[in-house]
C-alpha positions as CSV (number, residue, x, y, z in Angstrom):
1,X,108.4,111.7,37.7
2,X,108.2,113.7,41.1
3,X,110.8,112.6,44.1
4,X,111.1,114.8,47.3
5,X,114.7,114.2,48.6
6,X,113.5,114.5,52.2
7,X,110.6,112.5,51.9
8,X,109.6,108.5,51.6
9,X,107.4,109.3,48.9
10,X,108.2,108.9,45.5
11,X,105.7,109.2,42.2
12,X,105.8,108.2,39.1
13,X,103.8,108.6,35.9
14,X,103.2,106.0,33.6
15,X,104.8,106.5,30.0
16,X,102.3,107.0,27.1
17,X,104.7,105.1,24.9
18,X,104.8,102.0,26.8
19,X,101.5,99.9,25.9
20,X,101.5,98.2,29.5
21,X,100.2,101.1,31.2
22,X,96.7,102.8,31.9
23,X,95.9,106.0,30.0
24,X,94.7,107.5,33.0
25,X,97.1,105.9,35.9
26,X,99.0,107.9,38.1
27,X,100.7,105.7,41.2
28,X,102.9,106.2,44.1
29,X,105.3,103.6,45.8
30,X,105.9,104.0,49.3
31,X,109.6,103.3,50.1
32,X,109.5,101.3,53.1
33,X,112.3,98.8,52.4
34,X,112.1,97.1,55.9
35,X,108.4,96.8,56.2
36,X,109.1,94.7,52.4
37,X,112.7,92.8,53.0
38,X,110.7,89.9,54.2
39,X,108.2,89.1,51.9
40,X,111.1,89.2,49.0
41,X,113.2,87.8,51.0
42,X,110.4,84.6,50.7
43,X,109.8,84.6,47.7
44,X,113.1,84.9,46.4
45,X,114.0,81.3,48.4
46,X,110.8,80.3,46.8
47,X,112.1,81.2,43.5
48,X,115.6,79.3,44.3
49,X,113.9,76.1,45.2
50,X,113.4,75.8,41.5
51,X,116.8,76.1,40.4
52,X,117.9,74.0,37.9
53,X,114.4,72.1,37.5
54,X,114.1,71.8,33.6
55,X,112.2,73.6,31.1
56,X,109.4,72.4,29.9
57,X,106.5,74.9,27.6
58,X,103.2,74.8,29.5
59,X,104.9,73.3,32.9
60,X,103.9,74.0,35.9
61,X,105.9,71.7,38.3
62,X,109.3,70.4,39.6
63,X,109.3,68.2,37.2
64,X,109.4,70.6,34.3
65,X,107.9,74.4,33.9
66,X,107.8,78.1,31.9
67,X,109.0,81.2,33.0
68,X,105.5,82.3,33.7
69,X,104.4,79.1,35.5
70,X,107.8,79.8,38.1
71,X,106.7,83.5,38.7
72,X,102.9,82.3,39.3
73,X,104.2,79.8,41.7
74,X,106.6,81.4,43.6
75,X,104.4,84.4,44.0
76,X,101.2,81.8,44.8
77,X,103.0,80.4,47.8
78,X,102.2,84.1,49.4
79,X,99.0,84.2,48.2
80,X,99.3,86.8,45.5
81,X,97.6,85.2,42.3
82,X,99.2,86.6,38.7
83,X,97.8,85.6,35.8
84,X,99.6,82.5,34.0
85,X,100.7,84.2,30.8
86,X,104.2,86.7,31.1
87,X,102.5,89.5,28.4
88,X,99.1,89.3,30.8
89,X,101.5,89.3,33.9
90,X,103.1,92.5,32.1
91,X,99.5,94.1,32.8
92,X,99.7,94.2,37.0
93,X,101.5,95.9,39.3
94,X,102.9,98.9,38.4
95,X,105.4,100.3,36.0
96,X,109.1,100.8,37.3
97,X,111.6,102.8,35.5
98,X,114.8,101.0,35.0
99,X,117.2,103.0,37.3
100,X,114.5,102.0,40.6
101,X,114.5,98.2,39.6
102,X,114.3,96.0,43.3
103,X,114.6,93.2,44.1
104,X,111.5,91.1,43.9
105,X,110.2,93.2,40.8
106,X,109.4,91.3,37.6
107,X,111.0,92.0,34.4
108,X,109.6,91.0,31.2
109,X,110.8,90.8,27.8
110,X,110.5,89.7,24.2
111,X,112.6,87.1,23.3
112,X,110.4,85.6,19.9
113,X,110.3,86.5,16.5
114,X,107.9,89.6,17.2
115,X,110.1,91.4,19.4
116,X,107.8,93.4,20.2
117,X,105.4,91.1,22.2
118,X,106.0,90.0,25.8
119,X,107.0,86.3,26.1
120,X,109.0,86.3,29.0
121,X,109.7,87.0,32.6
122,X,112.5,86.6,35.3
123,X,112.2,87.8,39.0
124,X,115.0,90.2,40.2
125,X,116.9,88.6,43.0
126,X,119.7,90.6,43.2
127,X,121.3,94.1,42.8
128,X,125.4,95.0,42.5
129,X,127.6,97.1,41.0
130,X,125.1,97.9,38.5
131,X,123.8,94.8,37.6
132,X,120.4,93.3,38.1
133,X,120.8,89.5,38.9
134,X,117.2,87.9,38.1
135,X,115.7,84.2,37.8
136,X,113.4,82.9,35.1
137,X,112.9,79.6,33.5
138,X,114.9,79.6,30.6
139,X,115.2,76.7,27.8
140,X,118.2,75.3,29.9
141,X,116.0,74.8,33.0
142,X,115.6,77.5,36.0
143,X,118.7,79.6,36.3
144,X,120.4,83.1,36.9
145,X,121.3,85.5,34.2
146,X,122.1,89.2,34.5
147,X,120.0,92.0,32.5
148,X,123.2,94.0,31.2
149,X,123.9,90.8,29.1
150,X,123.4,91.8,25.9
151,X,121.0,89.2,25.4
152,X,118.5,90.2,27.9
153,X,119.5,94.0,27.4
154,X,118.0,94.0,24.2
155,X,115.3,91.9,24.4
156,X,114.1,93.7,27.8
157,X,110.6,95.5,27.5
158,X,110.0,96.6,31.0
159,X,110.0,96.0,34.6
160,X,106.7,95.8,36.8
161,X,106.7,95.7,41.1
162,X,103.9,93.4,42.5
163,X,104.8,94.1,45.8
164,X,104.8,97.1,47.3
165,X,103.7,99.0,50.3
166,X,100.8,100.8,50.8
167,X,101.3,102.5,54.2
């Protein structure tokens, strides 16, 4: 990883071990927090509007949904298409190393037998005191759970930013 204290630009490299990256991908996130607060500011909203709709594998509406189907909604209604499945949403964006999770990244985890494979995701929607507040579509309907639960700690697999600015 290269940071320049003085500058807005920070780089990362993607981690060989981590199978959700490109061999040969190198990107840099411009930190323009401002330029971003609104759009996650939106989409977060978006995201709240679904609280406590239930569960319901392979739904897509109020009236029942997934985890994936929420974060393919909320980030439809700005026009950004992800694909429908968490492990293929794992694929876009780029990779964020734990300590420089933002609100409005994605974070992704295994929660099945395998856990190794991707089968979840949650949207973060909040950062304090060290923890990561995120929403996702759990079994018990659309809620708010914290990362640093040892739960989701040890289920998490990574974290991936959608949006991000480019000037």
């Amino acid at each position: 990883m290269v940071y320049k204290k003085n500058s807005e630009k920070i780089s990362f490299r993607k981690k060989k071990q981590n199978p959700y990256y490109d061999k040969k991908d190198y990107f840099q996130i411009i930190k323009n927090k401002f330029f971003l607060k609104k759009k996650m500011d939106f989409l977060i909203e978006e995201a709240k509007n679904y609280m406590y709709t239930p569960y319901r594998y392979g739904g897509n509406t109020k009236n029942g949904i997934d985890c994936s189907a929420l974060i393919k909604n909320v980030f439809a209604s700005y026009k950004i298409s992800l694909p429908r499945i968490s492990s293929n949403q794992a694929k876009k964006g780029f990779l964020v190393p734990k300590k420089y999770i933002e609100k409005g990244d994605l974070l992704f985890f295994a929660t099945g037998k395998f856990r190794k494979k991707i089968n979840h995701v949650g949207m973060v929607i909040h950062i304090s005191h060290n923890n990561i507040f995120f929403i996702h579509a759990s079994t018990s309907g659309v809620l708010i759970s914290r990362l640093y639960q040892k739960y989701w700690k040890n289920r998490f697999i990574t974290a991936r930013r959608i949006l991000y600015s480019s000037s």
